[in-house]
NUZAMI-149715 format. One record per residue: residue in three letters; y, z, x of N, C-alpha, C, O in turn. Coordinates in pm, whole numbers, plus 50000, padded with zeros to 5 digits. Layout:
ALAYZXYZXYZXYZX/...
***
This chain:
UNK498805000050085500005000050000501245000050087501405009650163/UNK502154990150084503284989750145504345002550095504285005449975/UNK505205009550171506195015550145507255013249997507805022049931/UNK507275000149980508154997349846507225001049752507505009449667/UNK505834993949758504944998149663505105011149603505515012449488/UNK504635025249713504595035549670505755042349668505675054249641/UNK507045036849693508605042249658508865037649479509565043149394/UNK507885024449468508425021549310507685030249255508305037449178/UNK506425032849265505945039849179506585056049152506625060749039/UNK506985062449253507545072349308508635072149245509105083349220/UNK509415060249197510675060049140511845066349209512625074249154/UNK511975059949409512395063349489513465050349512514595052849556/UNK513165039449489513775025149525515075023849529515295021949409/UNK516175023549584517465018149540517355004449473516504995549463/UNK518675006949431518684988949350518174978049398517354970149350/UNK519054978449553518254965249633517364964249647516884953149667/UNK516504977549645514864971349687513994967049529513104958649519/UNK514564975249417514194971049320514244957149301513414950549239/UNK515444952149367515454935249320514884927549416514624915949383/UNK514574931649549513954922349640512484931749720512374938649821/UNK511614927349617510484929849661510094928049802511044926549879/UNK508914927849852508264925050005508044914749997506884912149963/UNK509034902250023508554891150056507474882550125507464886750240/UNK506704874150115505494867750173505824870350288505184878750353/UNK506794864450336507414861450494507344878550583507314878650706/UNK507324887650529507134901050633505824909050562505544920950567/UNK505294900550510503804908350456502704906750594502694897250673/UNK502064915450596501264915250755499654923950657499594933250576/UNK498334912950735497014915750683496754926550786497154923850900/UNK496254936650771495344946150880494434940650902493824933550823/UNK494084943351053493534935951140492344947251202492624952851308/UNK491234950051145490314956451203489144951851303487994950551260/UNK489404949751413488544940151521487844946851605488094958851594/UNK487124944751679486384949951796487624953551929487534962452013/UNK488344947151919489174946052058490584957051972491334961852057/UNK490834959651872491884963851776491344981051788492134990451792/UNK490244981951790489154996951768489374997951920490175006451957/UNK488684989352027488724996152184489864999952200490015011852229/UNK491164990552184493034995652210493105010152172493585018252251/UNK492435015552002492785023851969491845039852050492115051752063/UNK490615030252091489975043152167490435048152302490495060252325/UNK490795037352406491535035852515492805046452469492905056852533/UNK493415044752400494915054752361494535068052344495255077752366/UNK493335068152302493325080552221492855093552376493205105152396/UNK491815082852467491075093052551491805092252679491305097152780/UNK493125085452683493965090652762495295096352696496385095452752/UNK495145100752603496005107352532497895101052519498945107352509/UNK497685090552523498925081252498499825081852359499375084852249/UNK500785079452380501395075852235502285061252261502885058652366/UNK502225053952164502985040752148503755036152047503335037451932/UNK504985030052072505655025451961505355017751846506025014251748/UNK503745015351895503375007351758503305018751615503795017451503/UNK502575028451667502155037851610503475045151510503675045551388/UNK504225050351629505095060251598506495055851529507345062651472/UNK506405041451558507395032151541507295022851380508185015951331/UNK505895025551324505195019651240505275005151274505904999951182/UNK504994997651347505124986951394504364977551269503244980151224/UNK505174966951227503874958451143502794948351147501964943651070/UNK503354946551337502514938851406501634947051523501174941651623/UNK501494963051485500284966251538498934957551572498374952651670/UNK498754959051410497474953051400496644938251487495494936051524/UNK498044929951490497884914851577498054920051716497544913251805/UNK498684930851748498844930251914497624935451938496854928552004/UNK497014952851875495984959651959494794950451911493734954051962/UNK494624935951798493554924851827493264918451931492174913951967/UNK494864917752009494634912852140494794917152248495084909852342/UNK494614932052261493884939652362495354946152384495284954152478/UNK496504945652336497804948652375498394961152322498094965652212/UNK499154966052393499864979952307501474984752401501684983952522/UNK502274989052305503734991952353503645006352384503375013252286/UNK503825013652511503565026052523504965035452526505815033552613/UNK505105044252438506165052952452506145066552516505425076152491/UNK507255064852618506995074252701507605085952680508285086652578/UNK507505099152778507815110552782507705120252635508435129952614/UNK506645115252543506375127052411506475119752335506645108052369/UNK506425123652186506485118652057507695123852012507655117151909/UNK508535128852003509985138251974511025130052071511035127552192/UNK511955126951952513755121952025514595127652007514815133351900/UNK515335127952108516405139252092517605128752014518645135151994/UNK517665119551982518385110351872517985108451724516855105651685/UNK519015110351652518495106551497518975094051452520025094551388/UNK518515084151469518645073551472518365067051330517145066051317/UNK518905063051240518405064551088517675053951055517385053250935/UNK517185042951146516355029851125515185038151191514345036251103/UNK514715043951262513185049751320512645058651323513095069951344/UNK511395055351299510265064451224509995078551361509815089551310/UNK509985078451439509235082951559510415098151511511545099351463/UNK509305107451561509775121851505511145126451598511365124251717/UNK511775131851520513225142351585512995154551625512345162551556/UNK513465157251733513395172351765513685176851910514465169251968/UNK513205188151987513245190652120512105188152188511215196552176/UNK511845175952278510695173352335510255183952404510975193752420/UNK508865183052457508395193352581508365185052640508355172952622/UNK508335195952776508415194252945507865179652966507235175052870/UNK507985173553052507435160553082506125162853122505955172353200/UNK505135156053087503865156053174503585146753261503375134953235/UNK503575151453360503255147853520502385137053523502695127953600/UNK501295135753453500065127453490500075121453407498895118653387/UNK500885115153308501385106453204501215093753309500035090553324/UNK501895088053365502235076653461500735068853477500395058353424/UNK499815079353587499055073853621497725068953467497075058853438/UNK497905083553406497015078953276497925063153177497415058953074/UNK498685059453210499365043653123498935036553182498585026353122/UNK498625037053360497865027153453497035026753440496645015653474/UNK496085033953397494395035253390494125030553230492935029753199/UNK494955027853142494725025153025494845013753029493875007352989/UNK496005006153078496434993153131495214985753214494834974353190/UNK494754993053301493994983953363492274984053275491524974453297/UNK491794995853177491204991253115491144982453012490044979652965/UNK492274976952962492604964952850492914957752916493314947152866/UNK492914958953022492764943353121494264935753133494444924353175/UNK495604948053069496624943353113497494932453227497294934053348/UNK498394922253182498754918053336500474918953296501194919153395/UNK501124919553170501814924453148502084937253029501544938552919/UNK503074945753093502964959753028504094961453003504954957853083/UNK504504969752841505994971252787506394987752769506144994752671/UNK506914990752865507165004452880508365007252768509194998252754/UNK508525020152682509815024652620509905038752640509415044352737/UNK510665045652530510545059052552511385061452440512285054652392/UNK510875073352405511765081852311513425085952380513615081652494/UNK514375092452328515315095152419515025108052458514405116752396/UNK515715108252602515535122052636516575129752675516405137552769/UNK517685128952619518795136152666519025154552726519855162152777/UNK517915154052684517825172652774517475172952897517455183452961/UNK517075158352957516825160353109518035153953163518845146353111/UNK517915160653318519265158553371519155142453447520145136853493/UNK517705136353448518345120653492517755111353325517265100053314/UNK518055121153222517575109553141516575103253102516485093953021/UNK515365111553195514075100753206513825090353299512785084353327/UNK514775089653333514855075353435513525077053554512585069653580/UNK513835086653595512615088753746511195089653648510165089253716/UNK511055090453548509675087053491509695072353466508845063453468/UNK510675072753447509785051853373509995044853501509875032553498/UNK510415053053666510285044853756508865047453804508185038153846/UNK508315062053798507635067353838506165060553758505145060853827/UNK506065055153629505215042953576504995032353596503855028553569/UNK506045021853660505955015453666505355012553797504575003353819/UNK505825022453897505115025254051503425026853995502545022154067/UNK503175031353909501725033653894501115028353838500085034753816/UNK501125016553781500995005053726500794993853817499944984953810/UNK502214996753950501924983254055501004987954144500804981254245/UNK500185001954120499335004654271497785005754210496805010054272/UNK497815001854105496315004754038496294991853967495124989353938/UNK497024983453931497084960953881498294962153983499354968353974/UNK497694953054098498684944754217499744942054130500934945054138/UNK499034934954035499504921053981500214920153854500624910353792/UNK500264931853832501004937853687502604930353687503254927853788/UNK502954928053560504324921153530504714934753417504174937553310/UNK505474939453465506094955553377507404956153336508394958553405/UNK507344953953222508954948353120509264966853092508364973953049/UNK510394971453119510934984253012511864983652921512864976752942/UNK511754988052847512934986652700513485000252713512685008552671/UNK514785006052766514535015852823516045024252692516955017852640/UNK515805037952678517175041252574518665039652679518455034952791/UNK519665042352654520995041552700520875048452833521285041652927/UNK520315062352867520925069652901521965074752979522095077253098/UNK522865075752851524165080852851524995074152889526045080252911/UNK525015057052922525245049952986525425051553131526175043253182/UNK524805061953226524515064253318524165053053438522985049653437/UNK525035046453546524655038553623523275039453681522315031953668/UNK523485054553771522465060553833520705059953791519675057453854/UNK521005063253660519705060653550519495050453599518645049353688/UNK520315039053548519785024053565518935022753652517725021153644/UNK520225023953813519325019853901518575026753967518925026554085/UNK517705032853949516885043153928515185034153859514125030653912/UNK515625033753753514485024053697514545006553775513595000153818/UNK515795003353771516024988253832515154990453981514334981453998/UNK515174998354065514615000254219513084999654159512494989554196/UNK512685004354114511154999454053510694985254029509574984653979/UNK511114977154045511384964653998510474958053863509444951453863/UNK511404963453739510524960953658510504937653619511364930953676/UNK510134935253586510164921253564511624920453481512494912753524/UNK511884928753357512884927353261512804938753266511944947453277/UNK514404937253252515394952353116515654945053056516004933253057/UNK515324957652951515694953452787516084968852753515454978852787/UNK517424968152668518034972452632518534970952492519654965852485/UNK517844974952354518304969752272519654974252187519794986252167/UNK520604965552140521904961152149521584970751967522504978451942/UNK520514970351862519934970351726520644966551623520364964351506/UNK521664966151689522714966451508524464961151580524994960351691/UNK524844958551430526704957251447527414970351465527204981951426/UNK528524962851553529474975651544529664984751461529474996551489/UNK530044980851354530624985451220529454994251140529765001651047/UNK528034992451189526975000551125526565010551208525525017051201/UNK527635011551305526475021751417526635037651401525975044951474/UNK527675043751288527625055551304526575054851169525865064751155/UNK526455045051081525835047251007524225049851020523585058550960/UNK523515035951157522445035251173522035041551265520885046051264/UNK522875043251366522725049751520523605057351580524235054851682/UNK523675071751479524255082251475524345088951656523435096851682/UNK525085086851743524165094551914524895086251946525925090951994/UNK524855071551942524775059451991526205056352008527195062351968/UNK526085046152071527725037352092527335019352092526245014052111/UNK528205015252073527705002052065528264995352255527584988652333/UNK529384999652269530034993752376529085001252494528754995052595/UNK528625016752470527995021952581526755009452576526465001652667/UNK526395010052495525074999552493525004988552573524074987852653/UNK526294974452562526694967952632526824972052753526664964852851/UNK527224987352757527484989852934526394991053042526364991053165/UNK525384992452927523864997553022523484976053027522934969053112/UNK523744974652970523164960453021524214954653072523544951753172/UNK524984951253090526314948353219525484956053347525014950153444/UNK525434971653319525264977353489523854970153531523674964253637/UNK523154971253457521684961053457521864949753542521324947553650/UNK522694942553478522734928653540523494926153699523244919053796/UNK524544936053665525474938853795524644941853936525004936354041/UNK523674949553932522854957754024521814952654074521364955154186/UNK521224942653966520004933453951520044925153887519394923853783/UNK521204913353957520744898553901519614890353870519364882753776/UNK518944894153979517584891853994516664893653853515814885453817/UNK516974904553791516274910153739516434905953550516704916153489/UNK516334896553480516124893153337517274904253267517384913453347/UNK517894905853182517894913553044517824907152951517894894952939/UNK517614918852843517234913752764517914923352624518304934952641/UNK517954917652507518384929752411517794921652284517254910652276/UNK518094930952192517594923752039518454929351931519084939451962/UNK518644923451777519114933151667518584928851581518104917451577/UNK518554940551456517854946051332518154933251276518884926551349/UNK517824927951169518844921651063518494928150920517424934250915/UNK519094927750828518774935250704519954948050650520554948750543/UNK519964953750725521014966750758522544965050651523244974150606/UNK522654952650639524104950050561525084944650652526294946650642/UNK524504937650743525834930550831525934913850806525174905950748/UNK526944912350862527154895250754526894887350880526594893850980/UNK526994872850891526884868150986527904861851091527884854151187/UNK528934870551004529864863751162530344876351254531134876151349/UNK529614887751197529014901451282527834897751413527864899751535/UNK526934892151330525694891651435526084881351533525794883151652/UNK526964866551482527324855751613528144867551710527764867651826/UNK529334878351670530064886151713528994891751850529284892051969/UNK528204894151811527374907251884526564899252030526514902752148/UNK526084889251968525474874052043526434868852148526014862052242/UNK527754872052132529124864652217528824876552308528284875752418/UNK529094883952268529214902152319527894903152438527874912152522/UNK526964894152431525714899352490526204886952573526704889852681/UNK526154875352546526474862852676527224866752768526974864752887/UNK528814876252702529734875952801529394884252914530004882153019/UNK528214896552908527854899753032526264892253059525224898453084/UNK526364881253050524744870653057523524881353023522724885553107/UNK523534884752889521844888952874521334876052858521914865752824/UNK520174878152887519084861752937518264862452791518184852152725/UNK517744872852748516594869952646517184878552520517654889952533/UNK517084871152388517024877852275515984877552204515064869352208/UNK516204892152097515304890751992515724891251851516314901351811/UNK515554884251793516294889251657514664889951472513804883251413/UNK515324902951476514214902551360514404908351246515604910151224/UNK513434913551133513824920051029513754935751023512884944351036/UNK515184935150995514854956050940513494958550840513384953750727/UNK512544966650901511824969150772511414983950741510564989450812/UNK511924989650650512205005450622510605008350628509675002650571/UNK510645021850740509215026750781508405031750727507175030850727/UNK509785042950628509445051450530510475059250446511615061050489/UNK510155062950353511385061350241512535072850306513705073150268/UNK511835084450433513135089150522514175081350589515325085750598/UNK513765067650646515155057450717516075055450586516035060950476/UNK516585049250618517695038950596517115026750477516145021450531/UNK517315020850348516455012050305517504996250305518704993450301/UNK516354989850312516474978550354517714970850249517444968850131/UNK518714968050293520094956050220518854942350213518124945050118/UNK518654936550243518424926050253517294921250313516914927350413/UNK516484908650265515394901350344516154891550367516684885750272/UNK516404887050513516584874050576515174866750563514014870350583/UNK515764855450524514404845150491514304835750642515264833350715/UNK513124832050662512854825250781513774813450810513804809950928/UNK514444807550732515394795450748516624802950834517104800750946/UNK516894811950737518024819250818518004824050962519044824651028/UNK516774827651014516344829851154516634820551212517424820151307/UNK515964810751160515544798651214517294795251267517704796251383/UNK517994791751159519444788151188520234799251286521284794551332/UNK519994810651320520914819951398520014820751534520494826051634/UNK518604814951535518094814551684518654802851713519294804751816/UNK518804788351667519774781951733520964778051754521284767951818/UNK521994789151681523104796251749522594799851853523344794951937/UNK521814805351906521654820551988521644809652104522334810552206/UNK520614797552068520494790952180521724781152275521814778152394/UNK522534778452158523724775552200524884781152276525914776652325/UNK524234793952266525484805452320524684806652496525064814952579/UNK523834799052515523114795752623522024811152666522064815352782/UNK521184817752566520104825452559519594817052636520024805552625/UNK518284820352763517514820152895516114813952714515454803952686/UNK516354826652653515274821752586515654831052453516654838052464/UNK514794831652311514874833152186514124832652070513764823251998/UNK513954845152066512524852651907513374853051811514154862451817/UNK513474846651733513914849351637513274844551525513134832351512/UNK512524859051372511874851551296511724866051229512064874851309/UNK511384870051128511374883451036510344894051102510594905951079/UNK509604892251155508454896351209508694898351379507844904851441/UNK509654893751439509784895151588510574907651613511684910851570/UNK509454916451721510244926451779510814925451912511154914551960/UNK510974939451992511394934752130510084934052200510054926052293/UNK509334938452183507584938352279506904928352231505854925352289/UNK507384919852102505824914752053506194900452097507214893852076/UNK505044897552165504414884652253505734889352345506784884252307/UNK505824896752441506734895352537506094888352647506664881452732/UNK504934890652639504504883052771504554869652795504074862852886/UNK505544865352648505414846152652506864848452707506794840752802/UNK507994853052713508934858552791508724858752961509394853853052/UNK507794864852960507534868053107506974856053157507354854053272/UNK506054845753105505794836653156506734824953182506324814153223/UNK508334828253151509144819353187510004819653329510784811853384/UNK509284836253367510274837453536508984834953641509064837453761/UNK507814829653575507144820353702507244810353725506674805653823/
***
């Protein structure tokens, strides 16, 4: 049962969702496979957590079919209340130490060759997290040579240091997602800043040309479209290389509920804007996140 389902019955729905059901276009079949069951046993007996999960992802099901999974780091608890995501609020615990090497050993049993690191936020530590998602990605390149290791990493604090901190790791891509318009961000991303956001991918690029960014945003939220070209200019003028653009889809009747279904035409038409604004490359489609098929991303800096 999808979320609208059991909100109508519940007699939870706002208007909009009353009038725009779950369209064909973001309906997703569960996917119970042999390779979908190992992902989930692999997670479980190294005690992992991932954004598919925690994130309610709706393309779980197609990634852990193909042996794949988005791992979220440092706990299940964010110190952000972020009103688009599912993943729990609160005061994380202590970091665990042997986290790193257990994502490498999970990785190299699903036969990983590229891996999408994130993390909850962690604003109670004093670098942010940063020396962990460098400290993963180091353990990832010493247990798969050959590993290609993308991070989607939070702001922190727009902190240079953070950055390059994780950037000295040399992950393949930063990604940094941009999620939303200006004008929605105290609404959607209460913590957040929109310009700090831009600033972590500027220092990104500044430090490590070399090095891809990347960002993505929600669509659905209530922003019009000469917001999102706005945001798209905003990301060229410090050259992010890769976008993603996809659909808001409310996790659970605690977020934020969904304004709007963008229909696939409409994607279709604002990924080639995107491409015009000279994007390296461009997901754009109701169903595209920042991890899913990233590795067709990564196969463009060989």
């Amino acid at each position: 049962m999808t979320d609208l389902q059991s909100a109508s019955q519940s007699g939870t729905l706002n208007e909009a969702e009353k009038n725009q059901r779950l369209p064909e276009w973001v309906r997703r079949t569960v996917l119970n496979t042999d390779e979908n069951r190992q992902v989930r046993s692999i997670l479980k007996e190294q005690k992992l957590n991932t954004i598919c999960e925690s994130g309610r992802c709706p393309n779980k099901g197609e990634c852990w079919a193909r042996g794949t999974a988005t791992y979220l780091l440092m706990g299940s608890l964010c110190t952000r209340t972020c009103k688009f995501c599912s993943v729990n609020k609160g005061m994380p615990e202590a970091l665990d130490a042997d986290e790193p090497q257990r994502v490498a050993e999970a990785s190299r049993q699903m036969g990983l060759r590229h891996v999408v690191l994130t993390s909850v936020n962690r604003d109670d530590l004093p670098d942010q997290g940063s020396n962990h998602f460098a400290r993963t990605i180091t353990a990832l390149k010493e247990l798969i040579p050959d590993v290609n290791v993308e991070v989607l990493t939070p702001d922190f604090q727009g902190r240079e240091d953070c950055v390059a901190t994780v950037l000295a790791a040399n992950p393949v891509v930063f990604n940094h997602n941009i999620e939303t318009v200006p004008r929605l961000y105290r609404k959607v991303r209460p913590g957040s800043k929109y310009d700090r956001s831009l600033k972590v991918l500027e220092i990104a690029k500044r430090l490590r040309p070399d090095i891809p960014t990347k960002s993505g945003i929600m669509l659905g939220l209530g922003e019009t479209r000469e917001e999102i070209l706005e945001v798209l200019r905003d990301m060229r003028a410090i050259d992010v290389d890769f976008l993603t653009l996809g659909q808001y889809l409310r996790p659970s009747r605690e977020q934020l509920p969904v304004q709007r279904y963008v229909t696939p035409e409409e994607f279709d038409e604002l990924g080639a804007e995107a491409w015009k604004l000279g994007f390296k490359m461009v997901h754009s489609g109701p169903l595209v996140r920042s991890s899913y098929h990233a590795e067709e991303l990564a196969e463009q800096l060989v």
